[in-house]
C-alpha positions in Angstrom: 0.0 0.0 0.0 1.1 3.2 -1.0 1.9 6.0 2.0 -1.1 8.5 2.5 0.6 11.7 1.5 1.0 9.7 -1.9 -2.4 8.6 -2.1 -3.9 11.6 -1.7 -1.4 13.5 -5.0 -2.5 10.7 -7.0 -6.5 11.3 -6.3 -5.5 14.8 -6.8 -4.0 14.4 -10.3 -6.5 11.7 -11.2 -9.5 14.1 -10.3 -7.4 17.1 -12.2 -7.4 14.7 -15.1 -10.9 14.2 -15.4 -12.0 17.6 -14.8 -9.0 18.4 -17.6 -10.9 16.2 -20.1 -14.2 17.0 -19.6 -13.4 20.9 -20.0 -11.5 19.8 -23.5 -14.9 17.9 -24.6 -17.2 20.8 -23.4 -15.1 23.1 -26.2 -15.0 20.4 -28.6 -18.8 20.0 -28.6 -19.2 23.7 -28.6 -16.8 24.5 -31.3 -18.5 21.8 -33.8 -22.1 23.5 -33.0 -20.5 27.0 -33.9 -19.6 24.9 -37.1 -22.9 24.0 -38.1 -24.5 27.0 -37.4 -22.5 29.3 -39.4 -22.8 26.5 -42.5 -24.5 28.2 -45.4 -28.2 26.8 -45.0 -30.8 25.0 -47.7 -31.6 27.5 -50.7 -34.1 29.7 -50.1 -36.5 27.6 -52.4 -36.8 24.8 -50.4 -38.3 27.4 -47.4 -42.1 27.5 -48.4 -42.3 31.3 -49.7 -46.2 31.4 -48.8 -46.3 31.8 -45.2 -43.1 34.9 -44.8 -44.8 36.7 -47.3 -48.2 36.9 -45.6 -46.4 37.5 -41.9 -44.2 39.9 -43.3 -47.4 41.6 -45.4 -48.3 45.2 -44.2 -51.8 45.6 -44.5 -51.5 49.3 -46.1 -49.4 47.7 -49.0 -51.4 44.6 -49.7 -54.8 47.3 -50.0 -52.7 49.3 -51.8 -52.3 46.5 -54.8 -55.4 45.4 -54.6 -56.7 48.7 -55.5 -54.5 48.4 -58.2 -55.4 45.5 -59.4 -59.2 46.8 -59.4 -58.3 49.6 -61.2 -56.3 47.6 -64.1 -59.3 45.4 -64.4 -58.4 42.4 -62.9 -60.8 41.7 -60.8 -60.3 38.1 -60.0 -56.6 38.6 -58.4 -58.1 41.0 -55.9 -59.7 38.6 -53.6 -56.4 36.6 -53.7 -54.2 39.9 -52.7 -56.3 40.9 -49.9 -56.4 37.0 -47.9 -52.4 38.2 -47.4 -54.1 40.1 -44.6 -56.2 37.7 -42.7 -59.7 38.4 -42.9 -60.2 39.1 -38.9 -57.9 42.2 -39.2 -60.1 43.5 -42.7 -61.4 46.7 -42.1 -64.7 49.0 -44.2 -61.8 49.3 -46.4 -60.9 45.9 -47.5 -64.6 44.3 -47.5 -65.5 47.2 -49.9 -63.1 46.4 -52.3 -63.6 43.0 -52.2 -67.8 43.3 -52.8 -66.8 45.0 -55.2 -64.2 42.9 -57.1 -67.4 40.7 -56.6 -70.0 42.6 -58.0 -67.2 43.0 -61.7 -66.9 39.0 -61.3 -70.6 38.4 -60.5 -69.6 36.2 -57.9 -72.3 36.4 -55.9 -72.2 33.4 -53.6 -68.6 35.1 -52.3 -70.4 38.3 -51.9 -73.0 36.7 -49.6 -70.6 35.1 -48.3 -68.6 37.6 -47.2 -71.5 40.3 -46.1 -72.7 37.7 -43.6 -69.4 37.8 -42.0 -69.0 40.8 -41.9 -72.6 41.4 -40.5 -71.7 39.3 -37.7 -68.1 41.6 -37.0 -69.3 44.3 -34.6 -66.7 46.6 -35.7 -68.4 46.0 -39.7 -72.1 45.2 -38.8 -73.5 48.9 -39.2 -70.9 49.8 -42.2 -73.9 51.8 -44.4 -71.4 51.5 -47.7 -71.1 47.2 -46.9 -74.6 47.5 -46.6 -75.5 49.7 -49.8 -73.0 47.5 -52.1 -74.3 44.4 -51.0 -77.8 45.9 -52.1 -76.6 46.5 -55.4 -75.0 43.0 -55.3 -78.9 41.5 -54.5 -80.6 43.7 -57.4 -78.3 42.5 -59.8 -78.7 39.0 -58.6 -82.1 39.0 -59.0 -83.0 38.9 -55.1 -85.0 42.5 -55.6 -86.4 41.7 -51.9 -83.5 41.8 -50.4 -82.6 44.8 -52.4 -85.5 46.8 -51.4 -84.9 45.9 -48.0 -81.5 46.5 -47.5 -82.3 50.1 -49.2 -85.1 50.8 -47.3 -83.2 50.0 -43.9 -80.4 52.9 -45.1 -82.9 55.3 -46.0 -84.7 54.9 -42.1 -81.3 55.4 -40.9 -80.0 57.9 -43.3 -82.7 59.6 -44.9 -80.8 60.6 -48.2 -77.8 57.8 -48.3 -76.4 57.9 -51.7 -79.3 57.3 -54.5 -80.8 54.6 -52.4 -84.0 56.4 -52.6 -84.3 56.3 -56.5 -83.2 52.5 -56.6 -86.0 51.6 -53.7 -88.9 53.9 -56.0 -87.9 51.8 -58.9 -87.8 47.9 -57.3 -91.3 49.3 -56.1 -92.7 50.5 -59.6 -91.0 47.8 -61.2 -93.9 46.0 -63.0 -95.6 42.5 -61.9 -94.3 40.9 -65.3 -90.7 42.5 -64.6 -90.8 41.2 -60.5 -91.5 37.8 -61.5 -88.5 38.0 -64.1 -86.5 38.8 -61.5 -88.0 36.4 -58.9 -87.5 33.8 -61.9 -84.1 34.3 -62.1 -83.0 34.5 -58.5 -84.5 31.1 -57.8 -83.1 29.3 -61.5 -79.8 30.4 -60.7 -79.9 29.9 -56.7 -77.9 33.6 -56.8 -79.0 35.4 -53.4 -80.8 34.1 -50.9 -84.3 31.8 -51.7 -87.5 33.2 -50.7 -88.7 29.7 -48.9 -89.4 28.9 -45.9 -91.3 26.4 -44.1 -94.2 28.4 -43.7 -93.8 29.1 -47.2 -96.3 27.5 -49.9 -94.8 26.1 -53.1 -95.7 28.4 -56.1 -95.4 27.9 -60.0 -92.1 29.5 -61.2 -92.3 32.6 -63.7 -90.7 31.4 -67.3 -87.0 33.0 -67.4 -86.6 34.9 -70.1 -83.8 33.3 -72.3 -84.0 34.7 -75.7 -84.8 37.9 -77.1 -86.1 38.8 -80.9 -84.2 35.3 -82.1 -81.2 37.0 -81.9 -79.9 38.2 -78.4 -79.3 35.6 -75.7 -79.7 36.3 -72.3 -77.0 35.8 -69.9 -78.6 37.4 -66.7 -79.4 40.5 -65.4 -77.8 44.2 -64.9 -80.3 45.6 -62.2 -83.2 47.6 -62.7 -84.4 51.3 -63.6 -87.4 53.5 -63.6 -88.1 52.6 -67.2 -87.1 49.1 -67.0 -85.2 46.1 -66.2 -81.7 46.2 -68.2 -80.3 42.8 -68.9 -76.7 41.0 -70.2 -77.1 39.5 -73.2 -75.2 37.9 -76.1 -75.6 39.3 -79.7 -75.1 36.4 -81.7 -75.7 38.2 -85.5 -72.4 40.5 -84.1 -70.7 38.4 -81.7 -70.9 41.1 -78.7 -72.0 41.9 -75.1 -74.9 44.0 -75.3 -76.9 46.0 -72.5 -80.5 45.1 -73.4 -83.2 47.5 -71.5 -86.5 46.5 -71.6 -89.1 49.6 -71.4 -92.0 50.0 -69.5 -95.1 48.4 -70.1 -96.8 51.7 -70.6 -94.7 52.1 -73.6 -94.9 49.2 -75.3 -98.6 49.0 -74.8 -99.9 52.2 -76.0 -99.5 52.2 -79.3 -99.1 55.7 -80.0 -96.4 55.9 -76.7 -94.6 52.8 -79.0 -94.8 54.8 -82.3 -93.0 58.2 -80.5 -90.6 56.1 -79.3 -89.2 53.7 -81.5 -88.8 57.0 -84.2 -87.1 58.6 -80.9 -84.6 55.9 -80.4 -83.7 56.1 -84.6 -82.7 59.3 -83.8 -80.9 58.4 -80.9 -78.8 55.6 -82.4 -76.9 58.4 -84.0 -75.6 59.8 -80.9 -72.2 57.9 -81.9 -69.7 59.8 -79.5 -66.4 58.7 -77.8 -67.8 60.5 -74.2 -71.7 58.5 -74.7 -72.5 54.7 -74.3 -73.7 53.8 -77.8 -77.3 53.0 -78.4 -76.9 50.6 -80.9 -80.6 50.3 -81.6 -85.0 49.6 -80.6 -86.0 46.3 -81.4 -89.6 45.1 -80.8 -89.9 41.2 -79.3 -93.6 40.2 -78.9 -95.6 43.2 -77.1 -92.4 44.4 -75.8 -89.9 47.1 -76.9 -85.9 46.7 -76.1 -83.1 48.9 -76.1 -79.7 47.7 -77.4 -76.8 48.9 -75.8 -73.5 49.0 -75.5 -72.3 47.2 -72.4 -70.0 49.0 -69.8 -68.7 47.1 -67.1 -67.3 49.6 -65.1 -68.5 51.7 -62.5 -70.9 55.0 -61.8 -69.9 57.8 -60.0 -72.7 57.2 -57.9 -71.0 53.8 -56.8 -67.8 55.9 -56.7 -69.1 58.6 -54.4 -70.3 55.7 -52.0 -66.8 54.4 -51.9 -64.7 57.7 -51.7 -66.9 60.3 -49.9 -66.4 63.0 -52.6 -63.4 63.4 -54.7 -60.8 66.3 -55.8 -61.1 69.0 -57.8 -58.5 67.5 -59.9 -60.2 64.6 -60.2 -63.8 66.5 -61.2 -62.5 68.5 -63.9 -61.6 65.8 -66.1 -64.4 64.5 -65.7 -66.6 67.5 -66.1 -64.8 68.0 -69.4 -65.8 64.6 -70.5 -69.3 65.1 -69.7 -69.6 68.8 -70.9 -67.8 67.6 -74.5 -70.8 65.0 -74.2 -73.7 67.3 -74.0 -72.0 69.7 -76.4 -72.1 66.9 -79.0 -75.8 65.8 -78.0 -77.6 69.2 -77.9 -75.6 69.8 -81.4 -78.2 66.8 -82.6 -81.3 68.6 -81.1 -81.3 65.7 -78.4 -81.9 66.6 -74.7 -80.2 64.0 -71.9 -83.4 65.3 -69.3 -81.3 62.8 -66.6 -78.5 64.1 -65.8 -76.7 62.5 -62.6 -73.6 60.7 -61.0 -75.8 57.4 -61.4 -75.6 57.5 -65.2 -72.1 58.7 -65.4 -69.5 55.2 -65.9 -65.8 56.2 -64.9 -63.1 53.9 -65.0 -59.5 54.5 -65.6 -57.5 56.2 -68.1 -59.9 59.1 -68.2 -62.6 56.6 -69.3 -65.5 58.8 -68.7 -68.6 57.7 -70.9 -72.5 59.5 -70.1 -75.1 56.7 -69.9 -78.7 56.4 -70.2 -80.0 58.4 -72.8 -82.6 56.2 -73.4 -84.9 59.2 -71.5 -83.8 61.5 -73.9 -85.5 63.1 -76.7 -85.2 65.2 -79.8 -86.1 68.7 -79.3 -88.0 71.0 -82.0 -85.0 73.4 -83.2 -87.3 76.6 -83.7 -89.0 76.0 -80.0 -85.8 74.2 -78.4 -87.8 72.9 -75.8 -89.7 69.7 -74.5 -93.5 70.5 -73.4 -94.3 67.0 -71.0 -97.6 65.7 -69.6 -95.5 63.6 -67.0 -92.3 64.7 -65.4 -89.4 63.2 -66.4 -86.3 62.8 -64.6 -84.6 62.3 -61.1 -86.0 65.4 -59.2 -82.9 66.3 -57.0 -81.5 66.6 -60.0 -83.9 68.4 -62.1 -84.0 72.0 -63.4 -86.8 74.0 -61.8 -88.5 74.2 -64.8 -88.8 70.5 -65.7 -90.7 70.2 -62.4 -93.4 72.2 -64.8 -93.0 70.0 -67.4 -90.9 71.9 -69.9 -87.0 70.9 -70.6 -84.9 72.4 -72.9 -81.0 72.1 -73.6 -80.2 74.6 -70.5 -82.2 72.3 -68.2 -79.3 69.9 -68.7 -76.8 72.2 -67.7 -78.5 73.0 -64.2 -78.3 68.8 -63.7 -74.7 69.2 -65.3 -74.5 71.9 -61.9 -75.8 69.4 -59.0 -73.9 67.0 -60.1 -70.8 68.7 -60.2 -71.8 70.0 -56.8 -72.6 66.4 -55.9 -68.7 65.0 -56.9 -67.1 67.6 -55.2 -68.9 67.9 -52.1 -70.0 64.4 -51.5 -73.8 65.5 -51.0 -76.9 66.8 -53.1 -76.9 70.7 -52.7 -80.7 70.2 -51.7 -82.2 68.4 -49.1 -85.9 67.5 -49.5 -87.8 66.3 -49.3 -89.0 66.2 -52.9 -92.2 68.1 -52.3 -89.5 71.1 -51.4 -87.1 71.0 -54.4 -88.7 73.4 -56.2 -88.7 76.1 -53.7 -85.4 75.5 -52.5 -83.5 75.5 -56.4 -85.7 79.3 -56.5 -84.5 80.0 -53.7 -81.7 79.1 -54.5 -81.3 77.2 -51.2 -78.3 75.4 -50.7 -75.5 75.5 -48.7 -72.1 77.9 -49.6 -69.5 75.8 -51.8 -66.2 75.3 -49.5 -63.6 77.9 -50.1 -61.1 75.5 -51.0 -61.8 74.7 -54.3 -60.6 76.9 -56.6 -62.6 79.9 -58.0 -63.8 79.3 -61.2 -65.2 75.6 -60.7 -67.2 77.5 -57.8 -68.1 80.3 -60.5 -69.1 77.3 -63.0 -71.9 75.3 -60.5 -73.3 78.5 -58.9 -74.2 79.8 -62.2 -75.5 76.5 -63.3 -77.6 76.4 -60.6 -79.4 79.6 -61.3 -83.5 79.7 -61.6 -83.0 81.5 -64.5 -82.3 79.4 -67.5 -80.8 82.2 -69.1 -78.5 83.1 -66.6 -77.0 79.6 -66.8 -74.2 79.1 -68.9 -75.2 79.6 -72.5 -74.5 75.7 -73.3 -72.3 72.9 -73.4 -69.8 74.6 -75.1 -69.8 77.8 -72.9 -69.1 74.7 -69.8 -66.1 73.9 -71.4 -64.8 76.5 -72.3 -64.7 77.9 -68.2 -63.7 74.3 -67.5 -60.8 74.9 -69.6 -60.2 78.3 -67.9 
């Protein structure tokens, strides 16, 4: 046996030993780790690219696309831009866009979709402009009960939200034959929401109208107006999209009503402008009577309105222009538009400004340059105070051309209402001061469009653009 002094310096050294080793591993390990981390990694195509790029999104950017890709007309990559921000951070903002991305695609299961959910978001369930798109999205759909209720429910809360008013007179007016169109395609094409319930009794289903005159084919419809329902449909003697408008019954039934205004619309097919949606042409189907035109898929300014609030002077005058070179080239062929308004205004981009709707209008007697009416014709916020009598002449049009220029740039009608007090408000001359903001001579052009006096209005259309130039 070794001594103990010995014993103990060799436990000592042993122990040293081992603690020596075990430190040399520790830095060993250590050093080999450091290794494989600073190793270059996999490429970066092997990461899955999907899931950065939507965590790395910034919601301001991805809307900011989107809005691009509306505006470039492609419609069916905005719904795919926007899920980079997921759905429960969506704001007014996003839903809006994507309705109406919707509404271009005619998707309206996704609209549906999406409008439930975002009724049941408290921070989106009392959005009026959700609300009024989704409307639109239900009348062209062919669910017009919906429509009017969903446009009756803005006007109780806001008693003059956007043109909600006009669209809820006309689903009302809209003729039996016309409602059971509607009702007829709602329920063949399960768009919307069916009108069954269990308390509900089964009932015979309307014919859908599929074919008009042999020649146009229907593809569904475009929403409805005070003089009609307006349809999609196929020309298949010219291979084109058409907007076809069925008139009133009144019209088409009254056979001197018919006569006036199928030699009316030969005139009007000749209103071929670059700044007016073509009428192509009347064509009579059975006891009815259909206008052919050309089919615009872009918005109104009325829709535009809802969406922005009001827009820049900047943005107005080009439009203005458009409008006023419009007129200018209408009233030049003795035709009077008598409905003037952001609704049938279509404005997409590009300065694609194009006047709609002039299936109202008519041809004016050039020694008495002037309309006498038995009924009034016309949107009556709108209107100049002397159509409210019955009489319309070219100037009438430029007091509509002045509300609705007062309309785009401040985001509301200059006159309140009701209706039974338009007339004594535009003599009056009753509305509310322009902001000083804008610059002078656009205020100069709508306050003297709005005058009682005709002839203290500008002289025309071509007096409009030449101050709009100015």
């Amino acid at each position: 046996m070794l001594p103990k002094e010995i014993e103990s310096v060799v436990y000592i050294l042993l122990m040293t030993l081992i603690a020596t080793l075990a430190i040399f591993i520790y830095f060993l390990k250590n050093s080999v780790n450091n290794k494989k981390r600073n190793r270059p990694g996999p490429p970066p195509a092997s990461v899955p690219e999907q899931a950065p790029a939507v965590e790395a999104a910034q919601p301001a950017d991805v809307l900011a696309r989107a809005k691009t890709l509306f505006s470039d007309g492609s419609f069916g990559e905005v719904p795919e831009e926007l899920k980079k921000i997921p759905r429960a951070r969506w704001s007014e903002a996003e839903c809006s866009l994507a309705l109406r991305a919707s509404l271009r695609r005619r998707d309206f299961p996704y609209a549906r979709e999406l409008f439930e959910w975002a009724e049941s978001r408290a921070w989106l369930r009392d959005s009026a402009l959700l609300q009024y798109l989704f409307a639109i999205t239900c009348e062209r759909a062919g669910n017009a009960k919906r429509a009017a209720a969903l446009y009756d429910k803005l006007l109780r809360i806001n008693g003059s939200y956007q043109d909600c008013e006009a669209r809820l007179r006309s689903l009302r007016r809209l003729p039996a034959e016309d409602a059971r169109t509607m009702s007829a395609y709602f329920k063949t094409t399960g768009r919307g929401r069916p009108e069954e319930g269990p308390d509900r009794q089964p009932r015979k289903a309307a014919p859908v109208l599929k074919e008009v005159a042999g020649r146009f084919t229907i593809l569904g419809l475009l929403g409805v107006g005070g003089s009609g329902v307006v349809f999609l449909a196929k020309d298949k003697s010219r291979g084109r999209l058409v907007a076809l408008k069925r008139m009133s019954q009144e019209i088409a039934r009254d056979p001197e009503d018919r006569a006036l205004f199928l030699a009316e619309a030969k005139t009007l097919s000749e209103l071929r402008h670059p700044r007016i949606v073509e009428f192509y042409e009347a064509v009579e189907s059975g006891e009815d009577v259909y206008l052919v035109l050309e089919y615009i898929d872009w918005e109104t300014l009325q829709t535009v309105l809802a969406l922005r609030g009001r827009l820049t002077p900047g943005e107005v005058v080009p439009i203005l222009k458009a409008v006023a070179e419009a007129l200018a080239f209408a009233h030049e062929k003795k035709v009077i538009h008598r409905d003037l308004k952001p609704g049938n205004i279509v404005s997409g981009p590009k300065n694609f400004v194009k006047v709609m709707d002039f299936g109202i209008a008519r041809h004016f007697d050039q020694d008495a340059a002037a309309i006498q009416e038995v009924d009034v014709v016309g949107t009556p916020a709108y209107m100049a105070p002397e159509q409210h009598a019955g009489v319309t002449t070219p100037l009438s049009d430029i007091y509509s051309f002045g509300v609705t220029a007062y309309t785009l740039v401040t985001g509301r009608l200059p006159f309140a209402g009701p209706s039974s007090l338009y007339y004594s408000q535009k003599m009056e001359r009753d509305y509310p001061k322009l902001p000083d903001e804008l610059p002078a001579g656009l205020r100069e052009l709508i306050d003297r469009c709005l005058m009682f006096d005709p002839g203290k209005r500008p002289a025309g259309a071509a007096a409009l653009l030449r101050m709009l130039s100015q």
